[in-house]
C-alpha positions in Angstrom: -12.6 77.4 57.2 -13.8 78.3 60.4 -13.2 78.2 64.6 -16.0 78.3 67.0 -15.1 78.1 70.6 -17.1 77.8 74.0 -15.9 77.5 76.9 -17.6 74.5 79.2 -17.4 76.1 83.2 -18.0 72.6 84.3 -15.3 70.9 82.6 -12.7 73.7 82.7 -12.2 72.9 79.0 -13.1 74.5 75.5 -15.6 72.9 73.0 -14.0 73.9 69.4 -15.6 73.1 66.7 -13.2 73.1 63.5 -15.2 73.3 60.0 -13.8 73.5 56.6 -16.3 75.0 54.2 -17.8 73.1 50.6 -16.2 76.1 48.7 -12.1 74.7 50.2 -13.2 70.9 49.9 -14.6 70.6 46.9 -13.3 67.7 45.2 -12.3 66.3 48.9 -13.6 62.7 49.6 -12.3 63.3 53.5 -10.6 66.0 55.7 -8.8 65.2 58.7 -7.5 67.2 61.3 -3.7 66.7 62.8 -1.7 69.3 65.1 -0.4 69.9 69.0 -2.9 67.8 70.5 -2.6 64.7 68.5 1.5 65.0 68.1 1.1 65.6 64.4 0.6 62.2 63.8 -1.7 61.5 60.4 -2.1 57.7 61.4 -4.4 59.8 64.2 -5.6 62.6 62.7 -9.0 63.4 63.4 -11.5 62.6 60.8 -14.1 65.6 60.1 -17.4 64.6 59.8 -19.3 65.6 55.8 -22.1 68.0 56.3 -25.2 67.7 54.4 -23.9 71.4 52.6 -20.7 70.1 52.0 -18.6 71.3 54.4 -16.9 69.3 57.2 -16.9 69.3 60.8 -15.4 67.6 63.9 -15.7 69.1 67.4 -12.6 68.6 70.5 -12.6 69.3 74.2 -9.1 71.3 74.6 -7.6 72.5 77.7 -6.5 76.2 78.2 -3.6 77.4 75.5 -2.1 77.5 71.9 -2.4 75.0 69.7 -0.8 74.5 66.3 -3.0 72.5 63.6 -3.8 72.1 59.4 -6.6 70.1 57.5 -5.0 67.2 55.5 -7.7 66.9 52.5 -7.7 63.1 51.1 -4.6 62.3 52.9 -2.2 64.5 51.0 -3.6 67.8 50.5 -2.4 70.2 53.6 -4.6 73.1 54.6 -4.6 76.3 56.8 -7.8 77.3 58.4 -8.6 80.8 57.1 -9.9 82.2 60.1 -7.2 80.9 63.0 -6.3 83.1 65.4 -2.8 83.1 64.1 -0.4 81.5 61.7 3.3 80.8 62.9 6.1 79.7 60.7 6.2 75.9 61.0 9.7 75.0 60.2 9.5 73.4 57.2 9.6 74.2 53.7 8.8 77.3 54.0 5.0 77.0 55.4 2.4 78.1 58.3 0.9 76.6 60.7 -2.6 77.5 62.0 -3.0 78.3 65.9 -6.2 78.8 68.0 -5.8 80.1 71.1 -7.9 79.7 74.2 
């Protein structure tokens, strides 16, 4: 799992591009992406887009900040990204959220 960012001057915004890797969705039929900037909600979450290597992909425009977030891999499976700038306890049942910061 993987962050890119870029920062878009004109917009005063970040382009981040989330990707989850063939190797951590294997067996996945979809991945979806719910955190901050959707208010957790999974009848929202962001679908990721299947790669023709396997891996999946969705790009967002996000203002300035931290911002909690997890892969939900066929709508019960939650992930962490590997690479996110930070993990922070999330509260409940013990687990972590992912954060990227920009």
């Amino acid at each position: 799992m993987a962050l890119s960012k870029q920062f878009v001057k004109s917009k005063s915004l970040y382009k981040v591009t989330f990707t989850v890797p063939a190797e951590a969705a294997v067996e996945a039929k979809q991945v979806a992406l719910v955190g901050e900037f959707n208010d957790w909600n999974i009848d929202e979450a962001i679908a990721l887009k299947k790669q023709k290597d396997g891996s999946f992909k969705t790009t967002l425009e996000l203002a300035s900040g931290e911002y909690q977030f997890r892969y939900v891999l066929d709508g019960e499976k939650w992930e962490n990204d590997w690479e996110a700038d930070k993990y922070v306890p999330a509260g409940v049942d013990a687990t972590e959220n992912s954060v990227v910061v920009l």
